[in-house]
NUKEFI-603589 format. One line per field, with one value per residue (C-alpha): residue in three letters; x, y, z. Coordinates in pm, 1 decimal. Example, Ala and Ser with C-alpha at 12.3 -4.5 7.8 and 13.67 -1.06 7.14 Angstrom:
2
aa (Ala/Ser)
px (1230.0/1367.0)
py (-450.0/-106.0)
pz (780.0/714.0)
REM end
This chain:
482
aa (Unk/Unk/Unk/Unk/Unk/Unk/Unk/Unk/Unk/Unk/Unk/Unk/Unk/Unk/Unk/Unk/Unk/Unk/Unk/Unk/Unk/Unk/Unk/Unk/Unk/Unk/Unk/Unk/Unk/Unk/Unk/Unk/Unk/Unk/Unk/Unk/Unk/Unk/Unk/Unk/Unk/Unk/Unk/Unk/Unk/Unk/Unk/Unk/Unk/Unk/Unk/Unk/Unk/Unk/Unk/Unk/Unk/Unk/Unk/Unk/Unk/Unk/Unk/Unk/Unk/Unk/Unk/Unk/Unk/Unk/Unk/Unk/Unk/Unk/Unk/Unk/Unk/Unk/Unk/Unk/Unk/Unk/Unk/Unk/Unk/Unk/Unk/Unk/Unk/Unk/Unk/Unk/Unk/Unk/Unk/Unk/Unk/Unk/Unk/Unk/Unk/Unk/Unk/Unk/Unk/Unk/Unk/Unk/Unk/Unk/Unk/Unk/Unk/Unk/Unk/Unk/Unk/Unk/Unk/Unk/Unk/Unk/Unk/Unk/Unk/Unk/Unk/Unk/Unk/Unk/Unk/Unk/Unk/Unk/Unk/Unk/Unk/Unk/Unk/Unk/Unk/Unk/Unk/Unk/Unk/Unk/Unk/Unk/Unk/Unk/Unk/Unk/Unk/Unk/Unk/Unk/Unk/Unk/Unk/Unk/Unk/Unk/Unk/Unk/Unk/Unk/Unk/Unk/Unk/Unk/Unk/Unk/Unk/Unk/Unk/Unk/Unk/Unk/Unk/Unk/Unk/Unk/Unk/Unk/Unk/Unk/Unk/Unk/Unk/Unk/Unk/Unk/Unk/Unk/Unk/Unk/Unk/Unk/Unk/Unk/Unk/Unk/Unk/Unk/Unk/Unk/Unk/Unk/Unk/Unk/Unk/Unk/Unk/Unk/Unk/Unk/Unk/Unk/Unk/Unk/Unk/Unk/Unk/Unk/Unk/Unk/Unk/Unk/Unk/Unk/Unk/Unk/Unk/Unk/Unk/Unk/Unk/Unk/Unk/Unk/Unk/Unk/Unk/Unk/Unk/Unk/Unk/Unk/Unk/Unk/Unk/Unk/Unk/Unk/Unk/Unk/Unk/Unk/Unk/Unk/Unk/Unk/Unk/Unk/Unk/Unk/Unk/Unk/Unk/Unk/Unk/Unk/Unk/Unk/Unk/Unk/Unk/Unk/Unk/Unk/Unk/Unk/Unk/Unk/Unk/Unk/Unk/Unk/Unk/Unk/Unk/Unk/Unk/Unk/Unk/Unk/Unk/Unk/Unk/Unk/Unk/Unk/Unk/Unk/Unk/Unk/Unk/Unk/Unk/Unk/Unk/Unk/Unk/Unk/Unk/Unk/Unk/Unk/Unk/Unk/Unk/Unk/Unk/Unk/Unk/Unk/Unk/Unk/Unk/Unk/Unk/Unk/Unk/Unk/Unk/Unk/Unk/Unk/Unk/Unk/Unk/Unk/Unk/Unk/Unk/Unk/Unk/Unk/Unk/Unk/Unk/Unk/Unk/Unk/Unk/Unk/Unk/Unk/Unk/Unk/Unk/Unk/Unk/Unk/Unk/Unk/Unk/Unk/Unk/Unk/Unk/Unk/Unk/Unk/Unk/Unk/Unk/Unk/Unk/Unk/Unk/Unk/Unk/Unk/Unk/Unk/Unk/Unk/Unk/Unk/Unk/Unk/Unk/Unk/Unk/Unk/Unk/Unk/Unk/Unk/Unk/Unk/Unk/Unk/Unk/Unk/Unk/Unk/Unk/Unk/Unk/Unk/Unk/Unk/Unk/Unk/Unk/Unk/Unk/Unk/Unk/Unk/Unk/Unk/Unk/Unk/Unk/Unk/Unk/Unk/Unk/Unk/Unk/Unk/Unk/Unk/Unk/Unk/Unk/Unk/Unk/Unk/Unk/Unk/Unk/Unk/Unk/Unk/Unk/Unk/Unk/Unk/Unk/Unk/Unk/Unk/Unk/Unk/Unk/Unk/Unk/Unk/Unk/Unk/Unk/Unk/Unk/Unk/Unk/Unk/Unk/Unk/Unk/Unk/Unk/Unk/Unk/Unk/Unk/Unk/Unk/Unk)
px (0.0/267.1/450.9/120.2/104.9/491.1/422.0/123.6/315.3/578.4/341.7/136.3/454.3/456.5/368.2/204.3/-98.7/-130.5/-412.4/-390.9/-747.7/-844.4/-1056.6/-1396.4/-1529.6/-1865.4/-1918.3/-1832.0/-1467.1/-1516.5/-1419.9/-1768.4/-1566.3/-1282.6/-1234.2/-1048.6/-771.0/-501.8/-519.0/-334.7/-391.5/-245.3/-429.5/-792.6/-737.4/-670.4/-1011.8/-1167.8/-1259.7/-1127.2/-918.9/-1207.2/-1478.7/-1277.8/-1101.0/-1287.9/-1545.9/-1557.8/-1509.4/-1799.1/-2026.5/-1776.2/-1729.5/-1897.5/-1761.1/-1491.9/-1652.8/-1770.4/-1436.9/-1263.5/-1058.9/-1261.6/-1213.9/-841.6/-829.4/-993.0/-744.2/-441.2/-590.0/-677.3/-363.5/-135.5/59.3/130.5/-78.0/124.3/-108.3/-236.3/-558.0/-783.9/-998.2/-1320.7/-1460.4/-1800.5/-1575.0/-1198.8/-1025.3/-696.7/-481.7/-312.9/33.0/-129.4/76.3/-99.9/36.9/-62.6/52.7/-67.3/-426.4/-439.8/-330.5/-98.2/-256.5/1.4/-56.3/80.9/-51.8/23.3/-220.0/31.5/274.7/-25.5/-147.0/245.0/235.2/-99.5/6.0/332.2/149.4/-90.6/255.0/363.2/66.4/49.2/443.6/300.5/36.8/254.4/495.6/269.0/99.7/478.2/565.7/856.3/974.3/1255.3/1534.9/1812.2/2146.8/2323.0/2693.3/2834.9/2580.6/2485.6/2054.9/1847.4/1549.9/1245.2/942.6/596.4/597.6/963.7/776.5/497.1/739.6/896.5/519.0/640.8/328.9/468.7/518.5/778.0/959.7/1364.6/1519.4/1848.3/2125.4/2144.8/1749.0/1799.8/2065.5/1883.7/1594.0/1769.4/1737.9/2088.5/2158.8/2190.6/2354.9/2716.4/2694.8/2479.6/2690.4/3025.9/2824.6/2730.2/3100.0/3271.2/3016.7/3082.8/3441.0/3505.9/3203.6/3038.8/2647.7/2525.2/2262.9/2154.0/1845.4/1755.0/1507.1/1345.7/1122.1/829.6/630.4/562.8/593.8/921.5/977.0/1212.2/1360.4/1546.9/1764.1/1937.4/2149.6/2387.1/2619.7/2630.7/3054.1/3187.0/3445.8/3712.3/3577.4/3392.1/3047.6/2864.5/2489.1/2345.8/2013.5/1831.1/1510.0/1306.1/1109.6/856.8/911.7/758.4/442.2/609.1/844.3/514.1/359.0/687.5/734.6/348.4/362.2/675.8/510.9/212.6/400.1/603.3/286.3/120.7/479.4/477.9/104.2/160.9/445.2/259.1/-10.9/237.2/391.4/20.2/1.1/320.4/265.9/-20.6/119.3/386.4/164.7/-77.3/221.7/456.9/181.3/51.6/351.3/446.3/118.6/194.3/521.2/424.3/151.3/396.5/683.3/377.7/286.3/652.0/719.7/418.4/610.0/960.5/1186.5/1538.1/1680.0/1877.5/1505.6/1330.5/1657.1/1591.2/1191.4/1287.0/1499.3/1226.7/936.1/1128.1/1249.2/851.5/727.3/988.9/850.1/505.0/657.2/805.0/513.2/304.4/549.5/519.4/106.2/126.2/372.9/209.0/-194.8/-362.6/-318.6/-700.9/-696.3/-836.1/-781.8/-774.8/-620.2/-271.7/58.4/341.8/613.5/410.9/419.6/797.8/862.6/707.6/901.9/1226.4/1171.9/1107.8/1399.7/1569.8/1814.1/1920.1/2052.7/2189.4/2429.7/2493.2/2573.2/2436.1/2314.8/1980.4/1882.0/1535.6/1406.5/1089.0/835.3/633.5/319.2/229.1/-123.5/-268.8/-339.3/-595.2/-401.9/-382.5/-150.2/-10.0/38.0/267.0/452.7/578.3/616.8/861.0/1008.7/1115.1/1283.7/1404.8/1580.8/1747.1/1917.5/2020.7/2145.1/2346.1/2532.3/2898.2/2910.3/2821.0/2699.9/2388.9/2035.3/1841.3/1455.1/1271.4/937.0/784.7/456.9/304.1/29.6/-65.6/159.8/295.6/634.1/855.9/1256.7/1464.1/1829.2/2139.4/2529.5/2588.9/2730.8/2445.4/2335.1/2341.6/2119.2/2034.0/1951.9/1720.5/1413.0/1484.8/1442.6/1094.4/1082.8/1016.8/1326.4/1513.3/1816.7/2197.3/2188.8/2376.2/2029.8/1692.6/1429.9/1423.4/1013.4/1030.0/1025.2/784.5/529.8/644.0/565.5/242.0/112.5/229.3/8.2/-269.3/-285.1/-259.4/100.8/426.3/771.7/1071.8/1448.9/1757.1/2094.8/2461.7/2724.0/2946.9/2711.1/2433.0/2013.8/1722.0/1348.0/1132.4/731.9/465.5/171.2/-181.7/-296.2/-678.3)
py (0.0/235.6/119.4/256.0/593.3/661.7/606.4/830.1/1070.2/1085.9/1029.5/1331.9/1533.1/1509.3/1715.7/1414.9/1268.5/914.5/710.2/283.5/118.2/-247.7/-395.7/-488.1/-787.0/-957.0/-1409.2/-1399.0/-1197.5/-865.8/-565.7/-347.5/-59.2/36.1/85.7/368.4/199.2/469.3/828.7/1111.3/1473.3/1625.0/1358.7/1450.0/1844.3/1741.4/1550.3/1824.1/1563.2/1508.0/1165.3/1065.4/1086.6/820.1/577.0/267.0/431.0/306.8/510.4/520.3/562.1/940.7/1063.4/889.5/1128.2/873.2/714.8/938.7/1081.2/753.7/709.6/417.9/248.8/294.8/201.4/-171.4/-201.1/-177.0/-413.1/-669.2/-630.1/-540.3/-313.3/51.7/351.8/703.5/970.4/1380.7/1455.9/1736.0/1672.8/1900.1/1760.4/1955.9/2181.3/2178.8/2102.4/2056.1/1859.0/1635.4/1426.2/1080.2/707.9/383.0/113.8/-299.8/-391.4/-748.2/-683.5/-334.3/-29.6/250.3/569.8/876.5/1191.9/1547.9/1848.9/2050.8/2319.9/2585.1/2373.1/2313.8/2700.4/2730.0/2521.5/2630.3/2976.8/2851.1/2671.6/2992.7/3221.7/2951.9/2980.1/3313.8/3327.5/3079.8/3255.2/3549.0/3374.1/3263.2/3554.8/3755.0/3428.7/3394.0/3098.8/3014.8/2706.6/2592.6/2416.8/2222.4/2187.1/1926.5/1678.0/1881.0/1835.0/2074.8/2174.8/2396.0/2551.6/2508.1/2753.2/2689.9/2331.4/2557.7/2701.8/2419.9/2251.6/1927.9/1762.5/1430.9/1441.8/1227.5/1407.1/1497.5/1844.4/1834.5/2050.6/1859.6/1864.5/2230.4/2234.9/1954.7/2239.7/2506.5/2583.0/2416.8/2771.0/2896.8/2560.7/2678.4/3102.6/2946.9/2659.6/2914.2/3172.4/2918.0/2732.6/3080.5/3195.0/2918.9/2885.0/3239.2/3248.2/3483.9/3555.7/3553.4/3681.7/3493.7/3521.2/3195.4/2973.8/2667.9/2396.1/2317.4/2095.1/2242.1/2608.3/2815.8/2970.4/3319.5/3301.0/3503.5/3339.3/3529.9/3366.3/3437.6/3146.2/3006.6/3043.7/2819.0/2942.0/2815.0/3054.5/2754.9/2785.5/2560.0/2605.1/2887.3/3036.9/3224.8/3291.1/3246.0/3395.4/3401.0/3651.4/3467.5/3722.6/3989.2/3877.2/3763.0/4129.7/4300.9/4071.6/4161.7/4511.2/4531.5/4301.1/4512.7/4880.8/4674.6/4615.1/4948.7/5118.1/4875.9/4867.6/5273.6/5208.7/4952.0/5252.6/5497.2/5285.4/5266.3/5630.9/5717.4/5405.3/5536.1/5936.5/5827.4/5627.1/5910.5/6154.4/5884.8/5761.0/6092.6/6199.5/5833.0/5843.7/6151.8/5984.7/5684.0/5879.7/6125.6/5792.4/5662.0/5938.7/6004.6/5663.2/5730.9/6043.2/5965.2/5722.4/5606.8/5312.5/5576.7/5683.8/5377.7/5278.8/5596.9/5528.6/5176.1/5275.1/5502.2/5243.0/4967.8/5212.1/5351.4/4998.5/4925.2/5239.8/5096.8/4754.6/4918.6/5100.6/4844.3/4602.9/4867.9/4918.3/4528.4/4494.2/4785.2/4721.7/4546.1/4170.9/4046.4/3619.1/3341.6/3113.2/2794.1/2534.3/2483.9/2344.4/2557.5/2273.0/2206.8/2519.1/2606.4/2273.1/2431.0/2769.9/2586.0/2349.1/2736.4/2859.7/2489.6/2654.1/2902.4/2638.8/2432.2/2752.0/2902.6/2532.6/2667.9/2434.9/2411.5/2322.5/2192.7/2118.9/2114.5/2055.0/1734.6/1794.8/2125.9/2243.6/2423.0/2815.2/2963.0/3154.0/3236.0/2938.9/3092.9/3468.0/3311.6/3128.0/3374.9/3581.9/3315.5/3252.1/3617.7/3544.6/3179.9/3392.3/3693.0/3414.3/3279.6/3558.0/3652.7/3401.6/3323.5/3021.6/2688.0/2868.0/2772.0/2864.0/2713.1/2681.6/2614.3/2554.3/2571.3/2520.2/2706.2/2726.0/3046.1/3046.1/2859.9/2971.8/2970.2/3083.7/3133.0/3214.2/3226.9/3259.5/3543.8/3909.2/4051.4/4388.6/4706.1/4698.4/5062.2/4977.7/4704.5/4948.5/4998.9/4688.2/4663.8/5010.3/5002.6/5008.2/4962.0/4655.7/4565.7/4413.4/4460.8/4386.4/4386.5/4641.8/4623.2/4485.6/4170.2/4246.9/4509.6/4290.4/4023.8/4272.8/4361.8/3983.9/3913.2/4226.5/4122.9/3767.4/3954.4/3797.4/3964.6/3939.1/4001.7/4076.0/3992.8/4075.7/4126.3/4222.5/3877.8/3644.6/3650.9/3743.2/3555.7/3672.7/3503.6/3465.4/3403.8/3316.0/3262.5/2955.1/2823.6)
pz (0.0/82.8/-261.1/-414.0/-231.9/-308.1/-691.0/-678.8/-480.0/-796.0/-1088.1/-942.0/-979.0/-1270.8/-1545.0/-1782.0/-1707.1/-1610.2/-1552.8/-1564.9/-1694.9/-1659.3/-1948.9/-1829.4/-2031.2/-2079.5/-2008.6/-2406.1/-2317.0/-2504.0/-2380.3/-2280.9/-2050.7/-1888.8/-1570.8/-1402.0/-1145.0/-1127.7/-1194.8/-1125.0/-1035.3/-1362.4/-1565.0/-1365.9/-1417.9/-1811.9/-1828.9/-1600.4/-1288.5/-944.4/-865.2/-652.5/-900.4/-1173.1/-971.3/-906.4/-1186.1/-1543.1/-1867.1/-2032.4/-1734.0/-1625.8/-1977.4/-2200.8/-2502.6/-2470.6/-2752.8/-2934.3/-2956.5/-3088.0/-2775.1/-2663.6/-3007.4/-2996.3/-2614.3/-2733.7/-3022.2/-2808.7/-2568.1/-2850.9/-3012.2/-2826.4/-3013.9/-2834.8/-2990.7/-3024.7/-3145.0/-3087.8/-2990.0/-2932.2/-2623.2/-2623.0/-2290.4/-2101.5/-1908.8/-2035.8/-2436.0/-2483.2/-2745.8/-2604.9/-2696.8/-2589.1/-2566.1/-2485.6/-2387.2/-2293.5/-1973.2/-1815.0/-1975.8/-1844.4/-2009.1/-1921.3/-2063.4/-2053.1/-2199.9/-2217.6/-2315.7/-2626.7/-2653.9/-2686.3/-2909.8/-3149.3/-3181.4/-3285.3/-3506.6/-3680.7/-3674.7/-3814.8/-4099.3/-4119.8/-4171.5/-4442.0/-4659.8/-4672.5/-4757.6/-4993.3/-5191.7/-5193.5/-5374.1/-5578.6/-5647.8/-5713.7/-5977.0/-5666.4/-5501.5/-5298.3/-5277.1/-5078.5/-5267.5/-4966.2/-5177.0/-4909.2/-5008.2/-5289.5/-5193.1/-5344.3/-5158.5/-5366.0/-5211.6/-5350.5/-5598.3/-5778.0/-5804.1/-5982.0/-6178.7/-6329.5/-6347.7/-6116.8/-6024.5/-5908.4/-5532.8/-5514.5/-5680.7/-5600.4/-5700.9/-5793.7/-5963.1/-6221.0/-6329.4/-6321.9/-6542.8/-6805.8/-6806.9/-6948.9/-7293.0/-7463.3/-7577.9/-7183.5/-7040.2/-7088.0/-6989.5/-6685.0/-6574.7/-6609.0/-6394.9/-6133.1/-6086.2/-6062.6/-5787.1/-5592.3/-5617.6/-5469.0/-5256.5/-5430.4/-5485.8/-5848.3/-6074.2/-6368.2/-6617.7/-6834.3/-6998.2/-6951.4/-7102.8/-6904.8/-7105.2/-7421.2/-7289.5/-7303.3/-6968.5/-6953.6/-6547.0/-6303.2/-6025.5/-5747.9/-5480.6/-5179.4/-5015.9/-4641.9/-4586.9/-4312.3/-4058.6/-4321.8/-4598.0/-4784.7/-4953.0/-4760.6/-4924.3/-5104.8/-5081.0/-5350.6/-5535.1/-5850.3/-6057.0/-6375.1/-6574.1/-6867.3/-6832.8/-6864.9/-7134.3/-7301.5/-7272.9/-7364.0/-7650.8/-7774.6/-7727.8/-7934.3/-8182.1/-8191.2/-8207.4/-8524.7/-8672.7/-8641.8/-8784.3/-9070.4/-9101.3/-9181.8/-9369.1/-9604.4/-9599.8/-9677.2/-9939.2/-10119.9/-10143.7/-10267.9/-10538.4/-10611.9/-10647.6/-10835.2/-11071.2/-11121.9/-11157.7/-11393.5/-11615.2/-11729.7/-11881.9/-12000.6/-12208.5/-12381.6/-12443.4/-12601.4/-12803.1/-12927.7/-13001.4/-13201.4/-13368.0/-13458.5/-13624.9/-13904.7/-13972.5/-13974.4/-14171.8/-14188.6/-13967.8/-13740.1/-13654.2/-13573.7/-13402.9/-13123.4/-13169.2/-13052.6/-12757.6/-12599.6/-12643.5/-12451.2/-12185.4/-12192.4/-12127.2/-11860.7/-11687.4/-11686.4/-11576.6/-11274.0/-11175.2/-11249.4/-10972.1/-10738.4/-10709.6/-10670.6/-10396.4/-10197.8/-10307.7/-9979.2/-10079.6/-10139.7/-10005.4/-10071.2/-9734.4/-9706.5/-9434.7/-9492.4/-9330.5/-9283.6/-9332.6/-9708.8/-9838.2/-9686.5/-9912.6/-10183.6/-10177.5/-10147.5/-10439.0/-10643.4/-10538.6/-10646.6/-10914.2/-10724.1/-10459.3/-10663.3/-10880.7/-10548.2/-10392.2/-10083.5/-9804.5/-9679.1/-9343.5/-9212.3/-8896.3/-8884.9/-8619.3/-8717.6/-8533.8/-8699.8/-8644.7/-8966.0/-9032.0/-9193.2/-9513.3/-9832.9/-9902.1/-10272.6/-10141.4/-9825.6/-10043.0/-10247.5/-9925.0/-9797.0/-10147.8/-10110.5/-9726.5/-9862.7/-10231.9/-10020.9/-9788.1/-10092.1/-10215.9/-9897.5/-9874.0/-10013.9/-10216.0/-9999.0/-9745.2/-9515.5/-9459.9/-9188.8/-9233.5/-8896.7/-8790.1/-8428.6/-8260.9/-7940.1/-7763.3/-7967.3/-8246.8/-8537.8/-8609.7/-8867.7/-8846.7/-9185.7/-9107.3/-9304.4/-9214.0/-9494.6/-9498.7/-9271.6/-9224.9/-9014.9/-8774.4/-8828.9/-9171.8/-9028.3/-9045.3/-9410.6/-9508.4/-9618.4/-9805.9/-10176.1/-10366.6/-10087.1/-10164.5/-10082.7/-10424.0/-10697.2/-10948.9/-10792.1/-10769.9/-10372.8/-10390.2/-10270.9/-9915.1/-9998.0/-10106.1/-9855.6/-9540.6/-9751.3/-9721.1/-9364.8/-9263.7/-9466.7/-9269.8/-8918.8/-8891.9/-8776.3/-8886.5/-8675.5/-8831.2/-8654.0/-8803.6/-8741.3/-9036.5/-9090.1/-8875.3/-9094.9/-9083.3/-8930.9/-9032.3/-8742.5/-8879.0/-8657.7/-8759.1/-8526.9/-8501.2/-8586.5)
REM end
């Protein structure tokens, strides 16, 4: 007896409660209640009784909400089974709730029931969780997550959103330096991997913009980071952040797209008007000319005569040809649509331009995308509009030199890329490019880009130029997909 006072004496010390139930059973041996055989004072001002009122008292007769709770369930499992239970719980009893940190164990068919409170620890944790979501949407909300590189066991740890970022779905999912460096683009993998290795061998921070693939979308990135340095001046981990800039690239990209279109778009407009001045202007004067050259020829004889007559009817009619060229290459293109494949009627441009290829001996390059969707175009007009591209690559290259015809498919766009490796341009010259009469050739009238620009517009496309003198040209068209 005085074994049993001493232990009560130190379990009521204590700051866990503990309480020892027996099973009570029914003549078939299953369990109907517990009763109450050891309690002490902590574990009574948990449950919000006195000692007196459970021992010798069974469970479901004092608190009943035992059940309903669960506890009773779990109680009758460990009994049954004997394997321990370890488990939090709130307790919402008629005059006290806590959660509590609760561990049952079997002992000689009774059970040893301890349990600790962890109110406090619990309202830490949910305001923790609280302060993590929020960090969490605004990360989300900014396109900005965050990530940890541990370089001793090189482990790379992401938050929710960089997962977002790089559209990981699969929870299992590992991070690693490597993935990261597989996403990049293949143009970015050497200027980033160069950045990243001199950071970290002289501890520095670093500041890097890139692009990924995530699925079929093209991502633009920004990446900032600062190391951990031991005591021995080592990078130990570094800590950064990310974030999508891909909107905003996206908007900047369209709003240049769309200020190119309105200046060509007037330029085209402007180009009409002064066709159509200089054919008012031209052809006036022409047709007195030619009616006069007529008129001359029923009145005059000799060869020397008809030899001058001649000269000023050809040079008449090449007049009128010219003029004639211009109205056409500046005259709104009128379509017929139709659904068409890109990659067909690129194929059909290049085998046009066939002779040129093969005198020049220039190489031509495609990589196309095979799952092109179709657009809605006049399928004749764009080809000559890329036979025009496809002839001054051609043409600006040195002998064997390369072109490289691409096609590419987004979720908006269908794309096509025609590059070569020739002389280039200027690129303040650039804007000139599509101006009547404007060339770099030695022959040409400077209209084929005219009228190309004229039937991009007309199909709500855009063109793009890129150039560099000795590196070559690339004219990127996008057209919208249907």
């Amino acid at each position: 007896m005085n074994s049993v006072k001493s232990l009560l004496k130190v379990l009521d010390s204590s700051l866990n409660g503990t309480m020892v139930l027996a099973p009570v059973r029914d003549g078939q041996h299953y369990i109907v209640d517990f009763e109450w055989q050891l309690v002490n004072h902590r574990a009574a001002s948990l449950l919000g009784r006195q000692v007196s009122e459970l021992v010798g008292s069974r469970l479901l007769v004092q608190m009943p909400e035992f059940n309903d709770m669960g506890l009773y369930s779990r109680f009758q499992q460990v009994v049954n089974t004997g394997v321990p239970a370890v488990f939090d719980f709130e307790y919402n009893g008629k005059t006290t709730s806590h959660w509590l940190h609760i561990q049952v164990v079997n002992m000689d068919d009774s059970l040893l029931v301890t349990f600790l409170e962890i109110t406090r620890l619990k309202q830490i944790e949910a305001e923790l969780i609280r302060k993590e979501m929020l960090l969490s949407e605004a990360q989300d909300l900014a396109n900005l997550g965050s990530w940890s590189w541990d370089l001793t066991n090189n482990q790379v740890h992401w938050s929710r959103t960089v997962y977002k970022i790089f559209e990981i779905e699969d929870p299992n999912f590992q991070p690693s330096y490597s993935f990261f460096m597989l996403s990049l683009i293949p143009e970015d993998r050497e200027r980033i991997a160069t950045i990243i290795e001199n950071a970290v061998k002289n501890n520095q921070p670093y500041d890097i913009d890139f692009r990924i693939r995530a699925g079929e979308r093209l991502k633009y990135l920004e990446s900032r980071a600062i190391p951990k340095i031991s005591d021995r001046q080592e990078s130990l981990e570094y800590i950064g952040i990310i974030r999508d800039l891909t909107l905003e690239k996206t908007q900047e990209k369209e709003l240049r797209r769309s200020e190119n279109r309105a200046r060509r778009a007037e330029k085209a407009a402007s180009s009409e008007r002064m066709a159509k001045s200089i054919a008012h202007e031209i052809r006036n004067p022409l047709t007195n000319i030619t009616l006069a050259t007529e008129q001359l020829r029923s009145e005059v004889s000799g060869e020397s005569a008809e030899l001058f007559l001649d000269l000023i009817t050809r040079n008449s009619r090449r007049i009128e040809d010219l003029i004639r060229k211009l109205m056409d290459s500046a005259r709104q293109a009128v379509l017929n649509r139709g659904n068409y494949n890109i990659n067909d009627i690129l194929d059909d441009a290049i085998a046009l331009a066939m002779d040129r290829i093969k005198l020049r001996r220039v190489r031509i390059k495609k990589e196309y995308q095979s799952d092109m969707c179709g657009i809605q175009v006049d399928g004749e007009k764009v080809k000559t509009a890329l036979l025009n591209i496809i002839i001054n690559a051609i043409e600006a290259v040195d002998q064997e030199g390369e072109v490289l015809v691409k096609t590419a498919l987004t979720a908006e766009e269908c794309l096509v890329t025609i590059s070569d490796n020739g002389i280039g341009m200027e690129k303040n010259k650039l804007h000139q490019l599509f101006d009547p009469f404007y060339t770099g050739k030695k022959v040409g009238l400077g209209l084929g880009l005219t009228s190309t620009l004229n039937i991009i517009n007309s199909h709500d496309a855009n063109i793009e130029v890129e150039s560099e003198i000795g590196k070559g040209s690339t004219f990127l068209i996008s057209f919208k997909r249907h």
